[in-house]
N, C-alpha and C positions, 0 to 999 in steps of 0.2 A: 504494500500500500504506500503511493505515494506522499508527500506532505501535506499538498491540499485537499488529499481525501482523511488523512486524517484531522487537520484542521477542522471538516467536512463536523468530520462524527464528535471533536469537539464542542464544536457548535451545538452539534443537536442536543447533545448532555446539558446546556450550560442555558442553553434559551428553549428551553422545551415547551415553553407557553405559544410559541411560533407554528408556522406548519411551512416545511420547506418541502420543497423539489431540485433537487440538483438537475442541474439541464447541461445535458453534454450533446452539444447540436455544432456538427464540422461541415454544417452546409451553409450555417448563416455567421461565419467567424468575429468576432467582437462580443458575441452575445454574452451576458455574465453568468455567473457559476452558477446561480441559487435563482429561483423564483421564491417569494418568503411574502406567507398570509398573515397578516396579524390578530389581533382577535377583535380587533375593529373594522375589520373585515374589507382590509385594504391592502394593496400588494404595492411590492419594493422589487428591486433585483438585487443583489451582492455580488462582485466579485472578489473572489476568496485571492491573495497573495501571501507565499511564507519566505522570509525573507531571513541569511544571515548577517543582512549589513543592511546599512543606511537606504542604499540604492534598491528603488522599485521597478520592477521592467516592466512595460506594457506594448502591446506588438499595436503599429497601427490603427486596429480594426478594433480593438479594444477604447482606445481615445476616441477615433471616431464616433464608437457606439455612447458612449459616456456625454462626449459633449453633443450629439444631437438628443440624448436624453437625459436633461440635466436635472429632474426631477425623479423624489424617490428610485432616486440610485444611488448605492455605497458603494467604495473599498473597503473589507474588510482583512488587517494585517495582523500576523501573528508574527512575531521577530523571535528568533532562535537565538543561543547563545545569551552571553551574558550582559545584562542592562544596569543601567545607571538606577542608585535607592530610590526608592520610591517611582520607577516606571513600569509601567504595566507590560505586557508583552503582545496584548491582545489592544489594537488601534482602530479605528475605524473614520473615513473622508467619506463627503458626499461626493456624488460621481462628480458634481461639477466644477469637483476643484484636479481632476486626472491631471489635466495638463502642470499646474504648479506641481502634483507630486508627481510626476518624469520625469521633472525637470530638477524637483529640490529630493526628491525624497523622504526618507524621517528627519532630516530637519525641518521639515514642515511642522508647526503642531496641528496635532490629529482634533479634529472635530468632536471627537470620543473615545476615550481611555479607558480600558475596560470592560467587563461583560456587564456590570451594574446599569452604565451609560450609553452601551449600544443598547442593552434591553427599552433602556425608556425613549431611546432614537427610533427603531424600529416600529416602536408601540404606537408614535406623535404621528 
């Protein structure tokens, strides 16, 4: 199992009040990892990245998809390795900031730190 399927199954443990679908579709490239039902009965996408450094990759078709849908869209990052006191490992950007993290990375600050602060992201 890869990282961002384990990421995957992290997720599901952690925000179980959700209901996801992982979408693995190689015919419409950019598309992101996760469809994710809230209990207010409204959908998001995520795309999942697990990173051991600063630098986030994103191919293209992924940017592209992000910035023509710049609503209820996430990045969600999980950073491997060791972090700085008091930072979380689990990060999460609204899609419409893709472009600034390509370009800056985790020195970006994240829109949400945490499973606590994604769950109430998700939820809004």
């Amino acid at each position: 199992m890869g990282p961002e399927a384990k990421f995957y199954q992290q997720i599901k443990r952690n925000l179980k009040e959700f209901s996801f679908i992982r979408i693995e579709n190689s015919s419409l490239l950019g598309t992101p990892d996760l469809l994710v039902y809230n209990t207010s009965g409204h959908f998001c996408t995520i795309e999942l990245k697990v990173t051991k450094s600063k630098k986030i990759r994103f191919s293209p078709h992924q940017i592209a998809f992000h910035s023509k849908h710049p609503k209820n869209t996430f990045i969600m990052i999980k950073t491997l390795g060791p972090l700085s006191p008091n930072t979380s490992p689990i990060s999460m950007f609204h899609g419409s900031r893709i472009r600034e993290l390509a370009a800056c990375g985790l020195k970006l600050d994240a829109c949400y730190s945490g499973w606590d602060a994604c769950r109430l992201a998700l939820e809004a």
